[in-house]
N, C-alpha and C positions, 0 to 999 in steps of 0.2 A: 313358355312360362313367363311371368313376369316377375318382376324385383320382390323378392321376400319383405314383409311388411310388419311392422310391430304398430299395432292400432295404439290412438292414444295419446296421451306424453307423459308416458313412463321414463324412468332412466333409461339409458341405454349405455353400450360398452364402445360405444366408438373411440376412433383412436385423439380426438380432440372433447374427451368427455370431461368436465369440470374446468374448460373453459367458456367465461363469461363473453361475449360479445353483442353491446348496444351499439344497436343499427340507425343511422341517421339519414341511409342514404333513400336515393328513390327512382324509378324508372328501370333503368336496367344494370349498367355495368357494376353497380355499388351490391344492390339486392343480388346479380347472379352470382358475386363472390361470397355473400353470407349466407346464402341459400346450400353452397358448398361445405361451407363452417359448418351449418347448421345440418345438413346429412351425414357429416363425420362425429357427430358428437357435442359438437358445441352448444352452450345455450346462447340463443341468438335472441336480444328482444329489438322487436322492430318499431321505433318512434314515427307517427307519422303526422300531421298536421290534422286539424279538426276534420278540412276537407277531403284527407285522405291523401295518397300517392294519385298523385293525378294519369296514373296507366292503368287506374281500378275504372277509369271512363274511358280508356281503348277497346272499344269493341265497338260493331257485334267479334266473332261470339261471346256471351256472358256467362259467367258461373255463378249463378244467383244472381247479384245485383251486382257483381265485380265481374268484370277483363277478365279474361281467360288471361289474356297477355298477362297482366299481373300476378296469375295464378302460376305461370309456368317457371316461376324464379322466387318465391315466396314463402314457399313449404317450407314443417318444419322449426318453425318461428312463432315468437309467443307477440304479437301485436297489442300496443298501445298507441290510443291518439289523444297527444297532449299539443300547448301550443307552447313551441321553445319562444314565440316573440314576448311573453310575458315573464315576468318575474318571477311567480308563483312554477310557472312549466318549468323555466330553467333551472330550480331549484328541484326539483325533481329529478331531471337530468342530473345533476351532483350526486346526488341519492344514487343513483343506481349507478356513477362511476365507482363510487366505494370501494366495491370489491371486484368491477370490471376488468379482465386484460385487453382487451381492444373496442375501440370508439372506432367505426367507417362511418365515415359522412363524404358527402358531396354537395357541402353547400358551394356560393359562390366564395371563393377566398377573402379573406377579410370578414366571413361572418361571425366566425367563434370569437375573433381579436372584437368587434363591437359588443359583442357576450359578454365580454371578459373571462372568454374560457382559451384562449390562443395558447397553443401548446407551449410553443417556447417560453414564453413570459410566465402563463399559471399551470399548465396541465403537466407540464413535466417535475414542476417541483412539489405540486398537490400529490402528485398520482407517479412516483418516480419508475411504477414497471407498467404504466400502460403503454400499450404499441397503439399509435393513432394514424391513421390511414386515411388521408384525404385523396378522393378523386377530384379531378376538374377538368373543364375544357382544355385549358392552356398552361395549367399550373400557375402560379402565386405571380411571377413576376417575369421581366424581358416584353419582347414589342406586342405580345397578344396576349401577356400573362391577366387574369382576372376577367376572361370574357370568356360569355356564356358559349358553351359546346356539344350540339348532339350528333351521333352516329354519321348520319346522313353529310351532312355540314361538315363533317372532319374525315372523311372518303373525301370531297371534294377537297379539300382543301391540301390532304397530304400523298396525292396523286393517286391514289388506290383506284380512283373516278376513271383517271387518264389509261391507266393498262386493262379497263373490262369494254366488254363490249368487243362488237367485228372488226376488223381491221377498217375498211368503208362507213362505217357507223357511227354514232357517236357516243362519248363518255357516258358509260354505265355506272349506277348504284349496284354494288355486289347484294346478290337480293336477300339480305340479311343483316342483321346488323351484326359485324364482323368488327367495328373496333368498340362498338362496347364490352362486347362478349369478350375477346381477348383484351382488353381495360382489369373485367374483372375477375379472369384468370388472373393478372399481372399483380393483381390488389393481393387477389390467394397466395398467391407464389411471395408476395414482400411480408405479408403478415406471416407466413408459415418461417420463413428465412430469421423475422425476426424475433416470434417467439424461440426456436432454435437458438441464435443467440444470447437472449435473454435469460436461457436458462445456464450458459454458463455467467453471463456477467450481472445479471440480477438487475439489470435495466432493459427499459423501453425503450423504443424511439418512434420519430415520425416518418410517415411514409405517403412520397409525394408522387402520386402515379396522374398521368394526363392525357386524355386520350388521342391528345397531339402527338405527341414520344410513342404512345399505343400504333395509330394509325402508321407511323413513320419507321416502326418497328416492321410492319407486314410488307413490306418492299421488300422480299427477293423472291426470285432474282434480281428485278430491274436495278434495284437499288448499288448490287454490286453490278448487274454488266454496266450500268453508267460509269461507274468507278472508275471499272477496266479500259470502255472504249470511247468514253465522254459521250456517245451518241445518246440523245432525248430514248428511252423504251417506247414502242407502239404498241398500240393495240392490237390481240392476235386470235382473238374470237377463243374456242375453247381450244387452241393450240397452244404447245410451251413453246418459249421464247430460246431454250438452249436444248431442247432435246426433239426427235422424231421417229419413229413415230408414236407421238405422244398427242391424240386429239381425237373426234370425237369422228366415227367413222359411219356412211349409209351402210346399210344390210336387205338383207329382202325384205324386211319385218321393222324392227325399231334399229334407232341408232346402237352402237357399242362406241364405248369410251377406250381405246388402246391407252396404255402408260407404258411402252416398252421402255424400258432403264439401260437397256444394254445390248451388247451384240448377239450375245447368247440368247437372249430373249427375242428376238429381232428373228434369228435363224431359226428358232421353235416356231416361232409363228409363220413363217413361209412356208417350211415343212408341211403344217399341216393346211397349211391352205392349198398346197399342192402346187407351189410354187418354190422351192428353194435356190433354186439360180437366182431368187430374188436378189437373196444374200451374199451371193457372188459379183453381183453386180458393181463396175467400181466406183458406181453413182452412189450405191446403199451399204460400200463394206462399212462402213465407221459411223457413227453418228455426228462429226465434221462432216462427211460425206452428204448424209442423208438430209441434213441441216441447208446444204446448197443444194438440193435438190428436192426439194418438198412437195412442188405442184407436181413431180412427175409420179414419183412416189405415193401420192394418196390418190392417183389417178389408178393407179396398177394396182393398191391394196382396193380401193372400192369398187373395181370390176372383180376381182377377186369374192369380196365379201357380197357382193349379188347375191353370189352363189347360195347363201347359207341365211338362215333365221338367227337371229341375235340372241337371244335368252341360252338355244341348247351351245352355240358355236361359245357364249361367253363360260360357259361352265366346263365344255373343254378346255379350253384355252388355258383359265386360270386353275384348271389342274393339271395343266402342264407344265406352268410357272410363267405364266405369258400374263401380265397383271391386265385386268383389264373388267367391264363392266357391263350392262345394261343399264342407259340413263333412264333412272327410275323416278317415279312421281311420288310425293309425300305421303300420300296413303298406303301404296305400297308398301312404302319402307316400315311403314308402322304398323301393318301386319306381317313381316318379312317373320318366316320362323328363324333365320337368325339373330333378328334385331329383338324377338322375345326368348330365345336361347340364351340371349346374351342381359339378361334383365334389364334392358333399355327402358322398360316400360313399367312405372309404378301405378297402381290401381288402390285407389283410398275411397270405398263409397262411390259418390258420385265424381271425384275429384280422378283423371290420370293425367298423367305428368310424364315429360323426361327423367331416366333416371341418371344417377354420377356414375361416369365412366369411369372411375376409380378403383379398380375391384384391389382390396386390400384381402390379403388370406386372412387375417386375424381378427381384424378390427374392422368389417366393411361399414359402407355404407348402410343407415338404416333411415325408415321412412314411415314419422311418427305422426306425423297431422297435418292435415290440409293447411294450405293457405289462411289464413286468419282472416276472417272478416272486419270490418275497421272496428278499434276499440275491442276486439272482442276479449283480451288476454287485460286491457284495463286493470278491472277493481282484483284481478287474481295477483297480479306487479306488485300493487299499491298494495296490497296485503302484506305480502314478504317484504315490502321495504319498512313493516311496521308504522303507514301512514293511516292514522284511525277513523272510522266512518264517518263522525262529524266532520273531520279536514276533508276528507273525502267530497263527501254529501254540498259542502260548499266550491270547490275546485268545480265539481261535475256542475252547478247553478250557476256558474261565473263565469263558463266556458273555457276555463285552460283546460278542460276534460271533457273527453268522450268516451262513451261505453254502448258497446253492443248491446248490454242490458240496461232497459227502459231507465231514467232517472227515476223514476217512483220507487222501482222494484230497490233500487239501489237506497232511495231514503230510507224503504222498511228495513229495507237489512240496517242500514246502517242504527236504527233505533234497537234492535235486537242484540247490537254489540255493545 
């Protein structure tokens, strides 16, 4: 099955329902954290420039005339495209702080302070319970504070490069973007922290997440065995760095992923390979042991696993309590009946998506509308901020506006009103 779905953008009962959140940010870790807001209940509206988010031109594949990429972090969300470099935009932007609880942006630092919207100086005494959530490459200040930062570029930079890939091989990109996505978890978890606060003390505050401190947070273990033994971490292919047998093993058929955690699991798994003197052995009693002894080790487990086909050998296994896998390909997984048992997969129309891992028993996750097309949520904003079709009709002529619907269509209405 897949994620239960409420068409539309009806209310809903989530458990961040009647929180306002106007979204500033773009690309990825800012929009996957309100995309999150925005599946629990929040109303999320998403600001974007005339041109759009520049990951609505990441593709192929397209969803319509936009990135899929873009689509898969963007549900959910009521889109507008204004231009905050103008007077007229940023005046807009005010408007809809009014009755906002959190602003996420990821401009470069220093933008809103040339605005004149700088939290500390105006947004805190304007606006004394907004929570504002700036992302950035490096955060605000120190020797790379205010320089620009993406994914890719910040894995290089905060070693994450240096521990992937073969031991013989060189510095790998982790094939995902891994410090934006936890960026904007980290954004979720500071905003969620600080509305919690807020409601006992009736204030806001700011919140400075960077995907430097992001990347530099994903270090362990190396991060602590450096600690422990001063020595530089290497590179270890898909083995761990403290545990064995823990890696990725041949079979007669496809690889299995072993994660054995302990001794107990170590012994179950000999057993039924038909080897348990394995675990007698006083090369493999301990995982100390098995750790100085690793080439010998996965020499004697992968004559062993010859023996056997990977799919049925990993299904015993992990019901035996022997953690372990089939390295599986992305199609697969996204018809896995457990990854649609488990509502992973939302289906809107033409639009599917990831869905939040979140499962609340009360208050779940829900999943009320596609991705927005640029502008398309426009003149529906400007209506409930009470901005009238004449002011309207000229914003959209002057270009601080954009709207999915045609300007004409938008004059005649606006002459109707």
């Amino acid at each position: 099955m897949t994620a239960s779905l409420n068409h539309g953008k009806q209310r809903c009962d989530g458990a961040l329902q009647g929180i306002k959140v106007v979204d500033l940010s773009r690309v990825l870790g800012g929009p996957y954290c309100t995309q999150a807001l925005a599946d629990h209940g929040a109303q999320v509206i998403k600001l974007e420039p005339p041109d759009g988010d520049e990951t609505r031109g990441w593709g192929p594949p397209f969803f319509g005339d936009t990135a899929w990429y873009f689509a898969g972090v963007n549900r959910n969300k009521q889109g507008i495209a204004v231009d905050l470099s103008r007077d007229e935009g940023r005046e807009l932007l005010w408007k809809l702080l009014d009755d906002a609880d959190v602003l996420v942006e990821n401009f470069k630092p220093g933008t809103l302070k040339r605005w004149g919207m700088d939290y500390e100086e105006v947004l805190r005494e304007r606006f004394p319970k907004l929570i504002h959530c700036a992302v950035s490459g490096f955060g605000p200040d120190g020797p790379l504070g205010g320089l620009p930062g993406y994914d890719a570029a910040i894995q290089a930079m905060t070693g994450l490069m240096s521990v992937n890939g073969e031991h013989d091989g060189p510095a790998l990109r982790v094939g995902l973007p891994v410090v934006d996505m936890v960026t904007g978890l980290n954004a979720l978890a500071g905003i969620l922290l600080a509305l919690a606060e807020r409601a006992n003390s009736g204030r806001g505050q700011s919140i400075d997440i960077a995907l430097y401190d992001c990347g530099v947070s994903l270090l362990h273990p190396h991060l602590p065995n450096y600690f422990g033994s001063g020595r530089t971490p290497q590179r270890t292919g898909n083995a761990h760095p403290n545990i064995t047998p823990y890696d990725s093993y041949r079979t007669a058929s496809a690889p299995i992923f072993l994660a054995v955690g302990n001794d107990r699991q170590f012994a179950k798994l000999c057993a039924h390979l038909g080897a348990p003197e394995l675990a007698d052995d006083p090369r493999f009693a301990d995982n100390r042991s098995r750790c100085g002894h690793r080439e010998p080790l996965k020499a004697a487990l992968e004559s062993l696993l010859a023996k056997h086909d990977c799919e049925p050998l990993a299904q015993q296994l992990i019901r035996l309590g022997v953690p372990c896998g089939p390295v599986q390909s992305v199609d697969v997984v996204a018809k896995h009946p457990h990854t649609l048992h488990r509502g992973m997969v939302v289906d809107m129309g033409e639009y599917r998506g990831t869905a939040s891992p979140i499962k609340l028993s009360r208050t779940p996750a829900t999943y009320r509308s596609a991705p927005p097309s640029l502008g398309a949520d426009t003149r529906e904003v400007l209506d409930a901020l009470g901005i009238d079709g004449e002011t309207q009709r000229r914003l959209f002529e002057a270009g601080v506006l954009k709207s999915a619907t045609p300007v004409v269509e938008a004059e005649a209405d606006a002459l109707k009103s």
